[in-house]
gemmi code that builds the backbone of each chain (N, CA, C; Angstrom):
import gemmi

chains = {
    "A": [
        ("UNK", (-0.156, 50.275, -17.419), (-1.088, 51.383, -17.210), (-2.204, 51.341, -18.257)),
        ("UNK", (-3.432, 51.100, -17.586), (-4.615, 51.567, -18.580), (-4.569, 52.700, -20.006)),
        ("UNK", (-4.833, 52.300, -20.637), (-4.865, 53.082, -21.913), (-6.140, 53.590, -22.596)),
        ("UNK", (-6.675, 55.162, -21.859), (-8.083, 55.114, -21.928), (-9.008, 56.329, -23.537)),
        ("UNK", (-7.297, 56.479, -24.333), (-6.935, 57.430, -25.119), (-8.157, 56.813, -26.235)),
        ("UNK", (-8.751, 58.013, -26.933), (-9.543, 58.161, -28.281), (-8.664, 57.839, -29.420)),
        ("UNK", (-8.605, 56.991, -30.083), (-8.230, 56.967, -31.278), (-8.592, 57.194, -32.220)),
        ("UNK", (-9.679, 56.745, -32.567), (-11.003, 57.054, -33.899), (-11.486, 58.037, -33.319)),
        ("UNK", (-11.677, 59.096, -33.730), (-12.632, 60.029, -33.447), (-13.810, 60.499, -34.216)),
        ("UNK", (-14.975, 60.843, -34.115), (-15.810, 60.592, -35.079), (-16.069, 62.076, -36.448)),
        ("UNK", (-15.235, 62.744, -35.128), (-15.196, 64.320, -36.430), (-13.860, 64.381, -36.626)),
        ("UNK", (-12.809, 63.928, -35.946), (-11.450, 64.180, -36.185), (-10.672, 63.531, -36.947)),
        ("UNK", (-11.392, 61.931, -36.614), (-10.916, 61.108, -37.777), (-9.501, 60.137, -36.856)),
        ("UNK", (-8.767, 59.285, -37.061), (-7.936, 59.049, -36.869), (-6.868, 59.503, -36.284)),
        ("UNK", (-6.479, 59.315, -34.736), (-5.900, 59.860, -34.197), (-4.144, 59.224, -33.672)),
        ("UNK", (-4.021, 58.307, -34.972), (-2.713, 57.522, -33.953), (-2.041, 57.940, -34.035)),
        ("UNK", (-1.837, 58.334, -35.332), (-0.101, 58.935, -35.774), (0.566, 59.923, -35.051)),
        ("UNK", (-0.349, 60.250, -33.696), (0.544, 61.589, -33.753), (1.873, 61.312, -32.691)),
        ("UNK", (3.061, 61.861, -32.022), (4.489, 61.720, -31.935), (3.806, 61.071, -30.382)),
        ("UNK", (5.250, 60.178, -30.101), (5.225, 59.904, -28.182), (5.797, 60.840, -27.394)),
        ("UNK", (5.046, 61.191, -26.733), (5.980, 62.365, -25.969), (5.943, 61.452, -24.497)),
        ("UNK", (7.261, 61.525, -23.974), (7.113, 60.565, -22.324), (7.151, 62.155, -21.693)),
        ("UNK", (7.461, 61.643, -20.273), (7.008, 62.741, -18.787), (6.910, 62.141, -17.803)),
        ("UNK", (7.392, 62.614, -16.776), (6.964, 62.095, -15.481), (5.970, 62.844, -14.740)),
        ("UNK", (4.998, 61.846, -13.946), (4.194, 62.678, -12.508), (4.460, 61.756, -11.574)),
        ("UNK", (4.915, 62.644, -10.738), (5.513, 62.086, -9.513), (6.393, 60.951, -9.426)),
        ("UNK", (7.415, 61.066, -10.613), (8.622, 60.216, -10.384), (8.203, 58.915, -11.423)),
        ("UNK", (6.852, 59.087, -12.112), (6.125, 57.776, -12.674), (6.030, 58.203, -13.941)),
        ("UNK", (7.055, 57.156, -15.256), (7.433, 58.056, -15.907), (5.668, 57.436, -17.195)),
        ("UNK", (5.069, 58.826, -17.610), (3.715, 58.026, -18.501), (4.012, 58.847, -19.896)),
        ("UNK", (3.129, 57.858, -20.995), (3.798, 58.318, -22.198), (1.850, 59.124, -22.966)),
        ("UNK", (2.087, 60.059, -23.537), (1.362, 60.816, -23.892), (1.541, 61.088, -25.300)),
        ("UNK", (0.592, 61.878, -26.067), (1.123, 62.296, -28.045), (1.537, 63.185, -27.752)),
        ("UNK", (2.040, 64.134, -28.533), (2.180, 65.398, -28.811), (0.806, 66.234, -29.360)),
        ("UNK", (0.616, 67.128, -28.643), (-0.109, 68.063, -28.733), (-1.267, 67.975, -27.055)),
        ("UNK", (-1.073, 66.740, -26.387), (-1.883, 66.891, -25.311), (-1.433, 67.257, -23.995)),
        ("UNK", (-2.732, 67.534, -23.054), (-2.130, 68.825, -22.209), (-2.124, 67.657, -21.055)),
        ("UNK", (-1.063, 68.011, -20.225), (-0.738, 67.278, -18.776), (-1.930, 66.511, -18.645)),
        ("UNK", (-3.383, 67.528, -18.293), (-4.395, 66.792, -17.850), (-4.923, 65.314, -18.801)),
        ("UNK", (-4.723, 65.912, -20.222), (-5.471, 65.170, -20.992), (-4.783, 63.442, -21.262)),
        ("UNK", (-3.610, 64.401, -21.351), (-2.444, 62.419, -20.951), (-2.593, 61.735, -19.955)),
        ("UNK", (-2.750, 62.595, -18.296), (-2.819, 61.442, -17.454), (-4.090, 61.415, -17.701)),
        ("UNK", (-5.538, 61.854, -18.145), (-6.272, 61.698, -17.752), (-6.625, 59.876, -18.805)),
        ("UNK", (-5.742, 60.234, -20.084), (-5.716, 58.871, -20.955), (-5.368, 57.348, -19.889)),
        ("UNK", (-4.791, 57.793, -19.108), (-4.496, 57.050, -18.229), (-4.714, 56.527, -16.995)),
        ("UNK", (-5.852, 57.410, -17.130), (-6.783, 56.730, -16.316), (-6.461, 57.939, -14.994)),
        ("UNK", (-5.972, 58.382, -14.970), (-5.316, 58.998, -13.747), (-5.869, 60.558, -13.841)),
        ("UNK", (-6.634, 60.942, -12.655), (-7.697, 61.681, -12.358), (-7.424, 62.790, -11.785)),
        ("UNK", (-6.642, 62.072, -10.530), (-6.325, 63.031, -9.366), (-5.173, 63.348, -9.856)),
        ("UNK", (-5.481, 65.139, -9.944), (-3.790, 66.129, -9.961), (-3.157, 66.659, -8.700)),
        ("UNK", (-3.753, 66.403, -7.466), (-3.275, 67.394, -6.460), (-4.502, 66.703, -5.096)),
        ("UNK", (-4.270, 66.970, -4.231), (-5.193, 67.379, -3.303), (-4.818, 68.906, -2.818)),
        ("UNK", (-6.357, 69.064, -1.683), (-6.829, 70.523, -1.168), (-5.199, 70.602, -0.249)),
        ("UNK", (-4.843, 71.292, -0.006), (-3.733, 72.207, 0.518), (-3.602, 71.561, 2.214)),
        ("UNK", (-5.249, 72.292, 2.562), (-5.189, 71.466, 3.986), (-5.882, 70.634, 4.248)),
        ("UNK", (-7.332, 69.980, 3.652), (-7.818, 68.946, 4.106), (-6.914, 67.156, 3.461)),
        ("UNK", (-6.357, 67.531, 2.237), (-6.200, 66.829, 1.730), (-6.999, 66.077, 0.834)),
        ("UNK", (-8.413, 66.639, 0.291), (-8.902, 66.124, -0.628), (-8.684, 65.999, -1.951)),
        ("UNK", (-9.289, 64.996, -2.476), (-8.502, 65.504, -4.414), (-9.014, 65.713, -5.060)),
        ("UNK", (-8.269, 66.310, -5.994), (-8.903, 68.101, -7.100), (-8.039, 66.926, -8.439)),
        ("UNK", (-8.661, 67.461, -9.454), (-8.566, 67.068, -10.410), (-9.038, 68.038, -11.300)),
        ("UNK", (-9.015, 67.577, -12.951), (-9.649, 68.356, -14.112), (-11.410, 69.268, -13.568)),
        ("UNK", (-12.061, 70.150, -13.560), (-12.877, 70.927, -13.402), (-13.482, 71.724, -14.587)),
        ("UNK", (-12.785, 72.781, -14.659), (-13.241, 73.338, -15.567), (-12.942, 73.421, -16.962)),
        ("UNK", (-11.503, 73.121, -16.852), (-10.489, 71.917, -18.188), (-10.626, 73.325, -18.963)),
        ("UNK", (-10.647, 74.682, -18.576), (-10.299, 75.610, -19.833), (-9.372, 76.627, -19.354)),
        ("UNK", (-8.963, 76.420, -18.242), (-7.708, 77.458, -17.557), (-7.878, 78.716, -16.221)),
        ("UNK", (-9.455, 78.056, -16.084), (-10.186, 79.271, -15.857), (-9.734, 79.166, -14.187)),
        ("UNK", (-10.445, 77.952, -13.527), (-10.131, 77.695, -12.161), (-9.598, 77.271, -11.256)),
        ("UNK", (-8.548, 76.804, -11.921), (-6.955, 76.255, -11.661), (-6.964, 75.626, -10.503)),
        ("UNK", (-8.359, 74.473, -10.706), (-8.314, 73.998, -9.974), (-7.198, 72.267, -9.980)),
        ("UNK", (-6.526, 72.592, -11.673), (-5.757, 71.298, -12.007), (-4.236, 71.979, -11.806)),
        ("UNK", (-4.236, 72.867, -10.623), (-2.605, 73.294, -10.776), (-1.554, 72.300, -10.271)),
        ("UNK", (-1.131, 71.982, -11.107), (0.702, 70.785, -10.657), (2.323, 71.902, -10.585)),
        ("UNK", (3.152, 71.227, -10.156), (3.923, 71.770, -10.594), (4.898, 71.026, -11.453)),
        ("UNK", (5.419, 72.179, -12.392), (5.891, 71.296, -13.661), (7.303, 71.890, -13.665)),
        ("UNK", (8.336, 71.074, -13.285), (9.644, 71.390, -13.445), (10.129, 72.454, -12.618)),
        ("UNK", (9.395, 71.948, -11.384), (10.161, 73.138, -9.980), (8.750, 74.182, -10.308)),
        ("UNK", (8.038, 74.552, -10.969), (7.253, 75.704, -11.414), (6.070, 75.543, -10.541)),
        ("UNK", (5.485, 76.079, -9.480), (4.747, 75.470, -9.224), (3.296, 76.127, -9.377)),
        ("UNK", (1.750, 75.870, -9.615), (0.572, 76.717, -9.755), (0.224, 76.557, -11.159)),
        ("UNK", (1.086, 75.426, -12.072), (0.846, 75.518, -13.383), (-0.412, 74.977, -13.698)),
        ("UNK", (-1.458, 75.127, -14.705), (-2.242, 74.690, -14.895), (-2.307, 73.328, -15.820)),
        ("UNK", (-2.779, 71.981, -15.441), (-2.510, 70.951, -16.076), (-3.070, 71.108, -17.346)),
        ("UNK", (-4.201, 71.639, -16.886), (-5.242, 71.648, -18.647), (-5.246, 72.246, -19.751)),
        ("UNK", (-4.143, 73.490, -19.485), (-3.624, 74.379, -20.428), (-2.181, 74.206, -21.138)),
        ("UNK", (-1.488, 73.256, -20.295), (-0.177, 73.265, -20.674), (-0.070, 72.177, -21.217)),
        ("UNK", (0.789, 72.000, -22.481), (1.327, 71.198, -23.373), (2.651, 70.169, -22.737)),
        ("UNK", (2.472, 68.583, -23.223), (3.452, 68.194, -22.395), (4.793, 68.308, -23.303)),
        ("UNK", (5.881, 68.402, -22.649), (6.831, 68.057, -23.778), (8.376, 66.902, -23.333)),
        ("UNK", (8.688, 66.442, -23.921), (9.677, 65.405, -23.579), (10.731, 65.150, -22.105)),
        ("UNK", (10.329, 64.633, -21.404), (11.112, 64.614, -20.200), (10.642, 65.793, -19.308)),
        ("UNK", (9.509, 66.379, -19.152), (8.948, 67.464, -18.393), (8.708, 66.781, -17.278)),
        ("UNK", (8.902, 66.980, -16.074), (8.106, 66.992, -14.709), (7.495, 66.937, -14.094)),
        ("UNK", (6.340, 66.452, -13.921), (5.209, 67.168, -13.347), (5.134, 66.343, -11.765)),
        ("UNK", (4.945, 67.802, -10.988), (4.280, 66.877, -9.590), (3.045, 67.519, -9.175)),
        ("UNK", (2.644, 66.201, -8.624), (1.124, 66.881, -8.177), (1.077, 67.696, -6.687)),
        ("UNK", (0.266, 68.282, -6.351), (-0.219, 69.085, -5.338), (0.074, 68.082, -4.026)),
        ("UNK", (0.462, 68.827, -2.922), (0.392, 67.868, -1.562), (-0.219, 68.597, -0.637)),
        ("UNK", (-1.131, 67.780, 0.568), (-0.955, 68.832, 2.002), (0.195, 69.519, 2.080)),
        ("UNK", (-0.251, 70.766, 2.360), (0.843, 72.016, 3.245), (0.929, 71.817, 4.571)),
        ("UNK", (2.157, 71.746, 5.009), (1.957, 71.613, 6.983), (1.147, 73.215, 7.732)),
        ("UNK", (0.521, 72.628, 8.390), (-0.314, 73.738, 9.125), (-0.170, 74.255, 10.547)),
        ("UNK", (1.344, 74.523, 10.632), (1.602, 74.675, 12.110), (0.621, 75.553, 13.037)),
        ("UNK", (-0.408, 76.285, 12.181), (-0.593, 77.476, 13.375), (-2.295, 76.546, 13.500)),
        ("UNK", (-2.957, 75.500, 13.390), (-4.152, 74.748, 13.342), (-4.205, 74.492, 14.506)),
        ("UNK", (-5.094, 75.240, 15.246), (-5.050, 74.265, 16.676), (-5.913, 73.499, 16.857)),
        ("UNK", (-6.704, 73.021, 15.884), (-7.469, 71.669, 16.044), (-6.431, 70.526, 16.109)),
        ("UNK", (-4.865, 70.656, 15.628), (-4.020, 69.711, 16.025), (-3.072, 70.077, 17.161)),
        ("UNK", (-3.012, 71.067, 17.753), (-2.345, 71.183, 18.981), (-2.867, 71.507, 19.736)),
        ("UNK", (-2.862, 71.566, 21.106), (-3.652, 71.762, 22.457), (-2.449, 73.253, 22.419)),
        ("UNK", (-3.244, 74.678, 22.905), (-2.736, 75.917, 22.484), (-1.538, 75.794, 23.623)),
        ("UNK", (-1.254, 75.313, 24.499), (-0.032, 75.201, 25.477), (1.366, 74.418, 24.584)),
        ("UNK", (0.895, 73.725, 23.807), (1.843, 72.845, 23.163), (2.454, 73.591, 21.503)),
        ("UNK", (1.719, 74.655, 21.280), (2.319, 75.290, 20.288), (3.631, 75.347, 19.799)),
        ("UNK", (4.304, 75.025, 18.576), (5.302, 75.109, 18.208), (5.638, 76.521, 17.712)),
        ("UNK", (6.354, 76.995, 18.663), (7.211, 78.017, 18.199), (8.260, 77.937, 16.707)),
        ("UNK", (8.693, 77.084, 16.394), (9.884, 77.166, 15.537), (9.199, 76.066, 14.196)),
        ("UNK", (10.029, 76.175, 13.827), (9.663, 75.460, 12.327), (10.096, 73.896, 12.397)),
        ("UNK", (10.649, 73.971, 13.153), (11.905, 72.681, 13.607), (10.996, 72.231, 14.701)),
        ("UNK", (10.917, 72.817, 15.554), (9.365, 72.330, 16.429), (7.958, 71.062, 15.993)),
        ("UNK", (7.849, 71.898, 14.832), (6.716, 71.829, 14.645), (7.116, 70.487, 13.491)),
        ("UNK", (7.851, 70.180, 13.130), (8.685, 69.373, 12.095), (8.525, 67.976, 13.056)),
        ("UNK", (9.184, 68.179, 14.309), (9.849, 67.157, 15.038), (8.719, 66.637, 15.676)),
        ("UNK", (6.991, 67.120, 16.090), (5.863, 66.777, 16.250), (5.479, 66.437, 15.487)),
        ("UNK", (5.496, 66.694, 14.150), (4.682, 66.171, 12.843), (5.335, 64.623, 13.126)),
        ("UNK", (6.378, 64.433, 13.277), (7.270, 63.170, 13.420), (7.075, 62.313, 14.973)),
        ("UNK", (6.211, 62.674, 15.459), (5.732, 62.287, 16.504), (6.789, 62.786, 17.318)),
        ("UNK", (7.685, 63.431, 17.802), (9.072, 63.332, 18.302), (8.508, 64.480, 19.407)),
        ("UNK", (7.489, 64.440, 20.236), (6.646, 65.534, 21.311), (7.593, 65.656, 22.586)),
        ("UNK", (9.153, 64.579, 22.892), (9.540, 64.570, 23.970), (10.822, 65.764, 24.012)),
        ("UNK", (11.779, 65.362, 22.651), (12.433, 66.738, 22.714), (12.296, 67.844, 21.383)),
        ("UNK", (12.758, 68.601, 21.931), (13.079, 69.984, 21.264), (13.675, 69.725, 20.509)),
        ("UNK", (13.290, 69.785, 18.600), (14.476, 69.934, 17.632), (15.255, 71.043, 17.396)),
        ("UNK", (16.437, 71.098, 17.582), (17.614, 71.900, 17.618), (16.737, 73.185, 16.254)),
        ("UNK", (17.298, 74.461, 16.742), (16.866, 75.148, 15.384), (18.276, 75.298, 14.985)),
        ("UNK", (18.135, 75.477, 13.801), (18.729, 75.198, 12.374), (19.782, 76.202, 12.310)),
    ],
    "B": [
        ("UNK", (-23.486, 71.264, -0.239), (-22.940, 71.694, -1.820), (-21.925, 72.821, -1.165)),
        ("UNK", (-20.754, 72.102, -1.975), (-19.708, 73.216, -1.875), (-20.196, 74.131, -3.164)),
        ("UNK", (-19.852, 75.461, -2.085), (-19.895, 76.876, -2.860), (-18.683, 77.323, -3.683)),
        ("UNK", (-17.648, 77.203, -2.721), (-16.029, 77.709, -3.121), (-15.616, 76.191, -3.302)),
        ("UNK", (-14.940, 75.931, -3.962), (-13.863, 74.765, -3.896), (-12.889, 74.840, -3.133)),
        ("UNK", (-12.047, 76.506, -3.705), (-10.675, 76.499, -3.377), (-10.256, 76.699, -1.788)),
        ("UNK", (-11.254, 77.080, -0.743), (-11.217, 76.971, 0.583), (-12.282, 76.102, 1.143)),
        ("UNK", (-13.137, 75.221, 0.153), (-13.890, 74.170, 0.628), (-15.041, 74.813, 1.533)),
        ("UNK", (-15.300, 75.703, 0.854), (-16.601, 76.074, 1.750), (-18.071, 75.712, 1.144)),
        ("UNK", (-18.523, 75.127, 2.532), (-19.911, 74.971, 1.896), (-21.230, 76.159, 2.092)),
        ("UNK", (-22.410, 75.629, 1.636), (-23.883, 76.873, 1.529), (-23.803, 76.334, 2.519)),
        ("UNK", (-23.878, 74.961, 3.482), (-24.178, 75.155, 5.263), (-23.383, 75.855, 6.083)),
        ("UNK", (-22.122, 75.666, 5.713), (-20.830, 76.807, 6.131), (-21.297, 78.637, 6.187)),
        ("UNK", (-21.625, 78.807, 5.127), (-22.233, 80.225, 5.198), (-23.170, 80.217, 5.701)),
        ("UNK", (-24.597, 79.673, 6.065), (-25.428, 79.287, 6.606), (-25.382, 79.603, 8.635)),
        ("UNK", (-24.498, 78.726, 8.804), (-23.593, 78.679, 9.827), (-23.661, 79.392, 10.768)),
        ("UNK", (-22.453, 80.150, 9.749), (-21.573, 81.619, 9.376), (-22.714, 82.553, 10.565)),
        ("UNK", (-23.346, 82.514, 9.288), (-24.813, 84.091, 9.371), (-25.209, 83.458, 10.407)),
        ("UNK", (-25.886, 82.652, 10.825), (-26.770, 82.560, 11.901), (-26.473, 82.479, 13.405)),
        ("UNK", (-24.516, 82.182, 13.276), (-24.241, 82.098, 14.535), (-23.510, 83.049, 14.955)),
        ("UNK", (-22.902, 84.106, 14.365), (-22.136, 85.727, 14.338), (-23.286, 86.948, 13.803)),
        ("UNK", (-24.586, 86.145, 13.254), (-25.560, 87.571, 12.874), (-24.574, 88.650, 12.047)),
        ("UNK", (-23.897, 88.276, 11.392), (-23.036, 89.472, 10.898), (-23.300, 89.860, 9.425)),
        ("UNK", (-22.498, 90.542, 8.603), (-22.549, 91.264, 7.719), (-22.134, 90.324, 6.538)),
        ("UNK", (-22.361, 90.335, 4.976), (-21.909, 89.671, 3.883), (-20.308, 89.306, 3.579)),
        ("UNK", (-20.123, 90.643, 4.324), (-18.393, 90.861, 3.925), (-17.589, 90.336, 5.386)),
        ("UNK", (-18.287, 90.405, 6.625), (-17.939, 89.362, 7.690), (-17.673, 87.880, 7.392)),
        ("UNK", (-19.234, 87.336, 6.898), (-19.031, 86.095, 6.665), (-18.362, 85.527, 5.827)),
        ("UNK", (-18.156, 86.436, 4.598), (-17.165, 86.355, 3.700), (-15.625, 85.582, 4.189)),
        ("UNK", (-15.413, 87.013, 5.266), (-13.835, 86.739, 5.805), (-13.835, 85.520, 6.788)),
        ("UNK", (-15.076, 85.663, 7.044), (-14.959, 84.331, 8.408), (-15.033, 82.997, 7.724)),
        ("UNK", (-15.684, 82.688, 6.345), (-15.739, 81.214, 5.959), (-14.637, 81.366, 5.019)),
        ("UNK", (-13.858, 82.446, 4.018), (-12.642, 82.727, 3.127), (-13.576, 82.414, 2.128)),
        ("UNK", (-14.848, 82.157, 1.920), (-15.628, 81.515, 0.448), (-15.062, 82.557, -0.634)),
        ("UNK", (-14.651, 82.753, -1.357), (-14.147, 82.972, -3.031), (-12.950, 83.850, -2.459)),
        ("UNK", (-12.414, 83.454, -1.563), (-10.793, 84.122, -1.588), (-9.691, 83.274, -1.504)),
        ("UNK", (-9.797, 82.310, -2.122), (-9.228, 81.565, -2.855), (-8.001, 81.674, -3.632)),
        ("UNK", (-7.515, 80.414, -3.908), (-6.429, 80.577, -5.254), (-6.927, 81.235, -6.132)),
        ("UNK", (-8.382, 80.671, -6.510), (-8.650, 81.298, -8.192), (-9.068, 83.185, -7.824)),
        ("UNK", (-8.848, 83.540, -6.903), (-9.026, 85.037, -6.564), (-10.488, 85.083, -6.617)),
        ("UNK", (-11.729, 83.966, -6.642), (-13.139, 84.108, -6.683), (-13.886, 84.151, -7.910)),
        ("UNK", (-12.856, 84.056, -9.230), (-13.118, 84.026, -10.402), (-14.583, 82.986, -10.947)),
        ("UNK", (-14.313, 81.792, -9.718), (-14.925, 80.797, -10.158), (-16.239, 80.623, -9.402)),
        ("UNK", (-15.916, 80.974, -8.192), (-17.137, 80.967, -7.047), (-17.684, 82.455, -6.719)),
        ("UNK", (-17.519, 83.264, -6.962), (-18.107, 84.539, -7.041), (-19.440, 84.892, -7.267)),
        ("UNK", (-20.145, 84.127, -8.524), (-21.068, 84.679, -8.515), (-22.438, 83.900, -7.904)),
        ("UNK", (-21.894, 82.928, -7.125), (-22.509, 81.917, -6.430), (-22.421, 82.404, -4.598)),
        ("UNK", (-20.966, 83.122, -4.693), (-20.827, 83.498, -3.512), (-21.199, 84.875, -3.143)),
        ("UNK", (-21.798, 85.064, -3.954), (-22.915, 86.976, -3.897), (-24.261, 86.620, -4.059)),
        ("UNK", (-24.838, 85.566, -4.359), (-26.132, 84.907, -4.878), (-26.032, 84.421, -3.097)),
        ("UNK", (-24.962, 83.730, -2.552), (-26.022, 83.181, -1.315), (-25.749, 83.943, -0.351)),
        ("UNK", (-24.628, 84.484, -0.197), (-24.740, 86.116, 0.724), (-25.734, 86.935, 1.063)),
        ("UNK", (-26.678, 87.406, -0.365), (-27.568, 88.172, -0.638), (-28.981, 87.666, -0.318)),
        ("UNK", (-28.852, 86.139, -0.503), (-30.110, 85.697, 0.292), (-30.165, 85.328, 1.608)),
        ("UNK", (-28.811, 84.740, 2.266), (-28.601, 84.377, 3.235), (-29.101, 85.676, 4.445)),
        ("UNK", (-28.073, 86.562, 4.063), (-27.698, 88.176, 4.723), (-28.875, 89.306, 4.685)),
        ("UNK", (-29.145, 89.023, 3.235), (-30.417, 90.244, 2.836), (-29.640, 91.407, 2.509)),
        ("UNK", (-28.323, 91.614, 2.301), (-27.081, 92.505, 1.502), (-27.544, 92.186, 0.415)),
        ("UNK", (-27.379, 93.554, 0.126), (-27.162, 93.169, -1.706), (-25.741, 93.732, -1.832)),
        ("UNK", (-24.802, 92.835, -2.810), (-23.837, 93.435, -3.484), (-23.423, 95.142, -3.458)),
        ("UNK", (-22.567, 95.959, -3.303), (-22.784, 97.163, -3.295), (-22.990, 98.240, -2.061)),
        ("UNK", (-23.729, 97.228, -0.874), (-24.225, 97.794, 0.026), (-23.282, 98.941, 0.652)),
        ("UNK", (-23.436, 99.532, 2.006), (-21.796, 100.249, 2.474), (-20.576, 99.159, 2.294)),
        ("UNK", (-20.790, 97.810, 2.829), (-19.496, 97.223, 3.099), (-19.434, 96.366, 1.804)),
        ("UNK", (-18.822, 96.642, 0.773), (-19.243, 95.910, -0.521), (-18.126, 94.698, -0.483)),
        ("UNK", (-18.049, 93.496, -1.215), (-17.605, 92.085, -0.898), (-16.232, 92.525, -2.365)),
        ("UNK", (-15.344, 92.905, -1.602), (-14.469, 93.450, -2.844), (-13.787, 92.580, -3.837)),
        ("UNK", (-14.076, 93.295, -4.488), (-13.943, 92.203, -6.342), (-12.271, 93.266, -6.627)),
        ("UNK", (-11.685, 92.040, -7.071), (-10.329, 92.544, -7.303), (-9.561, 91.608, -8.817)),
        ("UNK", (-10.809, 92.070, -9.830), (-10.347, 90.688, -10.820), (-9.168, 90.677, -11.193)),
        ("UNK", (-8.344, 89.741, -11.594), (-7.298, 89.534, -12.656), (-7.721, 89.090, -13.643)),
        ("UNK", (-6.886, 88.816, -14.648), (-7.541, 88.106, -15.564), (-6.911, 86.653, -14.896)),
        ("UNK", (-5.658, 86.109, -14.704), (-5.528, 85.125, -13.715), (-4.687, 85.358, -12.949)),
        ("UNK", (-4.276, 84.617, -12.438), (-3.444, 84.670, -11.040), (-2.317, 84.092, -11.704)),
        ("UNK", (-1.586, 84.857, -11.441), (-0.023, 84.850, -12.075), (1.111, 85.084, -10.784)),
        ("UNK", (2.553, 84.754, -11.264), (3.328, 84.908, -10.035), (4.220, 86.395, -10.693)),
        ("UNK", (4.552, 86.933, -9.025), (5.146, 88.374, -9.129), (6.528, 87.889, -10.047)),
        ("UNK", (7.312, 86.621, -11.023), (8.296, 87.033, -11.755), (7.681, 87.390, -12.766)),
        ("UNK", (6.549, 87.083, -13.499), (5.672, 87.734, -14.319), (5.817, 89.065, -14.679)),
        ("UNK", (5.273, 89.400, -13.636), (5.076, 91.064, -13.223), (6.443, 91.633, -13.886)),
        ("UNK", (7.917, 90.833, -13.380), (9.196, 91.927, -13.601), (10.206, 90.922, -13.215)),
        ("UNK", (11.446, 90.951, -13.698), (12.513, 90.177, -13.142), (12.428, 88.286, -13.833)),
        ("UNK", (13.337, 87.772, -13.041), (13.488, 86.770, -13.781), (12.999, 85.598, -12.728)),
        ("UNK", (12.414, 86.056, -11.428), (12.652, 84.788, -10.373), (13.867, 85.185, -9.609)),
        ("UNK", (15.131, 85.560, -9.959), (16.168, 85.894, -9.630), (16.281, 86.768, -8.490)),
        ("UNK", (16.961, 86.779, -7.140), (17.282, 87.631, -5.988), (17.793, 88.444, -6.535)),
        ("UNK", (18.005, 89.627, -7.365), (18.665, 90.881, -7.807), (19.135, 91.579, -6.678)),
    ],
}
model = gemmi.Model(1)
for chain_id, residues in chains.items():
    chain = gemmi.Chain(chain_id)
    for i, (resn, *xyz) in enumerate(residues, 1):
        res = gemmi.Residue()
        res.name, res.seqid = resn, gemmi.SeqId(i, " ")
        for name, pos in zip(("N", "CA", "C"), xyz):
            atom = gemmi.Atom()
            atom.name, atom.element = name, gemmi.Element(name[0])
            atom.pos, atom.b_iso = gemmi.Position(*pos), 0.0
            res.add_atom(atom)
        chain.add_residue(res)
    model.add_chain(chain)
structure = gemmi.Structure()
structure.add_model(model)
structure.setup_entities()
């Protein structure tokens, strides 16, 4: 993994010493210092995208980087809406990024006769499976 | 140019909006979702009363005012009380 981290800094001075903190995003385990925030580690790493949009699926990343527009929310250890840019990483933490939400009630993807009633329905079409009925649950 | 991020709305979206429903600030509001969002409009708000107001010819305030409901952020109801926990 690219290593895109400041070391020398020109007002801060020397930045190596400080501790390894590891973490995972999305199962990918990346190593960060101590004291930097979700965003700022993966962002050392080159790694940009925190999430995509909910329903188009576009990707959102760092923005306003001060907590304000949460537009870097991951979820961190089951937690989900956390803000990457505010939160501190710490040893073996979690993080997953944002995914499409399924959009059963969109009828730009269903013709309104074909509506899925059930959750299981609408599961078993996402899966292409349009011939039978998935059992509800 | 996106206006809102968090529902991806654009100034042609509101644009749109107004010209093809002729409707009200707080119509087009609900009809494109522009700053009702995750961030509750914190972020696109004052962009999304700036093109309302020119778009519409509303000003802010008018009878049907574009309701502002700040938080300071958007937090989850275990916050509020409780632990997360089904009590």
């Amino acid at each position: 993994m690219r290593n895109r981290r400041i070391e020398e800094h020109p007002v801060l001075g020397s930045l190596r010493n400080r501790k390894a903190v590891s973490f995972t995003f999305d199962g990918k385990t990346c190593e960060g210092r101590e004291g930097d925030t979700i965003a700022s580690a993966l962002l050392a790493h080159g790694i940009r995208q925190l999430r995509v949009h909910e329903e188009s699926g576009r990707p959102r990343g760092i923005y306003c980087n001060i907590g304000h527009c949460f537009e870097c929310r991951v979820t961190v250890d089951g937690k989900a809406g956390v803000r990457a840019c505010m939160t501190e990483i710490r040893e073996g933490m979690a993080v997953e990024s944002g995914k499409v939400l399924p959009s059963p009630l969109n009828s730009s993807v269903f013709e309104a006769d074909e509506m899925p009633r059930t959750y299981a329905e609408f599961a078993g079409k996402q899966k292409g499976d349009n011939k039978k009925e998935a059992p509800d649950a | 140019m996106i206006i809102c991020r968090c529902e991806e709305v654009t100034l042609e979206d509101i644009r749109d909006t107004f010209h093809t429903y002729k409707c009200s600030a707080r119509e087009v509001k609900l009809r494109t979702r522009a700053g009702m969002g995750y961030c509750g409009g914190r972020t696109c708000r004052p962009a999304v009363d700036a093109v309302l107001e020119e778009v519409t010819g509303e000003k802010p305030g008018d009878d049907l005012p574009l309701k502002v409901q700040p938080p300071v952020r958007p937090v989850s109801l275990s916050v509020l009380g409780g632990d997360g926990d089904h009590a």
